[in-house]
C-alpha positions as CSV (number, residue, x, y, z in Angstrom):
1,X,-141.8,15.9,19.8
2,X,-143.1,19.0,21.6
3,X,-146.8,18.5,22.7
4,X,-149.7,20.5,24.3
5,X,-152.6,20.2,26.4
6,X,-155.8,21.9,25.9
7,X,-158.2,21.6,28.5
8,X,-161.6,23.2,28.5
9,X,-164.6,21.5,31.4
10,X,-164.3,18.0,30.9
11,X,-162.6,18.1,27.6
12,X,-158.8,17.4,27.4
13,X,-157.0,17.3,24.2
14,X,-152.9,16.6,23.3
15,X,-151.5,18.1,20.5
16,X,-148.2,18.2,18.8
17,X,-146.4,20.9,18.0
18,X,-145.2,20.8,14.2
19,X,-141.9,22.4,14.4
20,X,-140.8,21.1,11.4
21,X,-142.9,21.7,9.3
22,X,-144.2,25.1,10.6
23,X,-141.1,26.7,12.6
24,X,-141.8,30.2,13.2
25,X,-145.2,29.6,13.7
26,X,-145.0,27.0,16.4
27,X,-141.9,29.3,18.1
28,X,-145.0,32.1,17.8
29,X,-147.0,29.9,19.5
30,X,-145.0,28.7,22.1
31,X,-144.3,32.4,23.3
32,X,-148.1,32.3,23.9
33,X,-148.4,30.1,26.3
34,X,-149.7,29.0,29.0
35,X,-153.0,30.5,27.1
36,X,-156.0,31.3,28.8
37,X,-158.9,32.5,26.6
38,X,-162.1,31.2,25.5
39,X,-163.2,29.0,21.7
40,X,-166.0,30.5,20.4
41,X,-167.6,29.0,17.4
42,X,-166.8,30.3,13.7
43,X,-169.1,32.2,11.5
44,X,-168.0,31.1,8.4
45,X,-165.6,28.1,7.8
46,X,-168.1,25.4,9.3
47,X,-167.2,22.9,11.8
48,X,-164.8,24.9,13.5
49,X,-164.0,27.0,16.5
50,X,-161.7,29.7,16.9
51,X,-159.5,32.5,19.3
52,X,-159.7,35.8,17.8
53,X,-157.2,38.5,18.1
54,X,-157.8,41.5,16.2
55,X,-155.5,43.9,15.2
56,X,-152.3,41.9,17.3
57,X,-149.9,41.0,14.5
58,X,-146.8,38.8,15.1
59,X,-144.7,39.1,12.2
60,X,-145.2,35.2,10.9
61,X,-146.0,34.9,7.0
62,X,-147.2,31.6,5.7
63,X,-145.8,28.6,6.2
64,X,-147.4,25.0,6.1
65,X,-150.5,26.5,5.1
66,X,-153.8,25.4,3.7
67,X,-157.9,26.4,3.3
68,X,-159.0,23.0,4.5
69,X,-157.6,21.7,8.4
70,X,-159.1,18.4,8.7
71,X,-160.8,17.2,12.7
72,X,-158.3,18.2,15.2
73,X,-155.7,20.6,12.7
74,X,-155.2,23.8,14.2
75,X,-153.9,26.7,12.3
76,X,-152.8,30.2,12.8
77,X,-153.9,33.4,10.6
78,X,-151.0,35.8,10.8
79,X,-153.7,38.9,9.9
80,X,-154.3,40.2,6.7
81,X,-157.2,40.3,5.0
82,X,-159.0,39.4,8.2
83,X,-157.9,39.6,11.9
84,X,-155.4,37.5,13.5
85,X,-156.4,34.0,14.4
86,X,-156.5,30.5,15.7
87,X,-158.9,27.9,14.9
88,X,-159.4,24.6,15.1
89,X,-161.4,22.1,13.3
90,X,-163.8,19.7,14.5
91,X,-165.0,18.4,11.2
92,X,-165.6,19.4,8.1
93,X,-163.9,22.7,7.5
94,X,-163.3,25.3,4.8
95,X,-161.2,28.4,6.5
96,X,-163.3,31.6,5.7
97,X,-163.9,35.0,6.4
98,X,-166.7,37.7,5.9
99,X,-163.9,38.7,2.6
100,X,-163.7,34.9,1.1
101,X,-161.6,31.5,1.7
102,X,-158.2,32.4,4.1
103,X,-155.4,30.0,4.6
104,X,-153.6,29.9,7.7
105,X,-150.5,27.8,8.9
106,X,-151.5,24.6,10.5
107,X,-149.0,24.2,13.0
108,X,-150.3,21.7,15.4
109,X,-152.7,18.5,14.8
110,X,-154.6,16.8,18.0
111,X,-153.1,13.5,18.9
112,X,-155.3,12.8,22.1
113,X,-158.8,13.0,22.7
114,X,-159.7,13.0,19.0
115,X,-163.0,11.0,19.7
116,X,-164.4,13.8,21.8
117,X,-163.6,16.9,19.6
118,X,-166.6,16.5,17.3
119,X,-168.7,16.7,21.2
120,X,-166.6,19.6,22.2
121,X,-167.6,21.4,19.2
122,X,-170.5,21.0,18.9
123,X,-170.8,22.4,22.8
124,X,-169.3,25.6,21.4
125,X,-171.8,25.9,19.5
126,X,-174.9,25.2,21.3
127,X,-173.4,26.3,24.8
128,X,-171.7,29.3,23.4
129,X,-168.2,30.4,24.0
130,X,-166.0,27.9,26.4
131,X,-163.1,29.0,28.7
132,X,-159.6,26.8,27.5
133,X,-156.6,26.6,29.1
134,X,-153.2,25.5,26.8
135,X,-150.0,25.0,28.2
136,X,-147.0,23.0,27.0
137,X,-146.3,19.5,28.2
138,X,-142.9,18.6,29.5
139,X,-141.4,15.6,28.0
């Protein structure tokens, strides 16, 4: 099982990679990292934060996909409709943009630090956008 670590202040989250389920997506991923870049809070899916990234397009199409991540389900938008994306939920989430409801591929689920993600969220929001730092674990 391939995992990551997000880190961000005090927070620290472990997540695992679902390369099963989500191939292409998680090898996307993976040529991402280590990622530095900040979570800023969405505008319109709810309890959620996100990394945007405009125009940049990868070539991924859907796989594993869905509207709804549940706490700690991270997905990527490929771009579309809107620009390309990752976000994460911290609670209760419908995936949106400014054009309606988006699906993206939910490629990695948080296996540490779940207690805490409802806080960090909730700090993006109030604080504003925080700095996050996501590399890959060696097993």
């Amino acid at each position: 099982m391939k995992k990551v670590e997000i880190k961000s202040g005090e927070f620290r989250f472990v997540g695992k990679l679902l390369t099963e389920e989500a191939p292409e997506t998680c090898r996307v991923f993976e040529n991402m990292l280590p990622l530095k870049s900040q979570f800023i809070h969405v505008r319109w899916s709810g309890e959620g934060i996100w990394i945007p990234y405009g125009d940049l397009r990868t070539g991924l199409d859907y796989e594993n996909h869905t509207s709804h991540p549940a706490k700690g389900e991270m997905l990527l938008y490929p771009g579309g409709i809107s620009e390309m994306e990752i976000i994460m939920s911290y609670g209760r989430c419908m995936f949106a943009s400014q054009h309606g409801q988006l699906s993206g591929n939910h490629f990695l689920t948080i296996i540490e630090g779940l207690d805490d993600l409802y806080d960090f969220g909730r700090k993006v929001l109030y604080d504003g956008a925080q700095d996050i730092e996501i590399t890959l674990l060696e097993d």
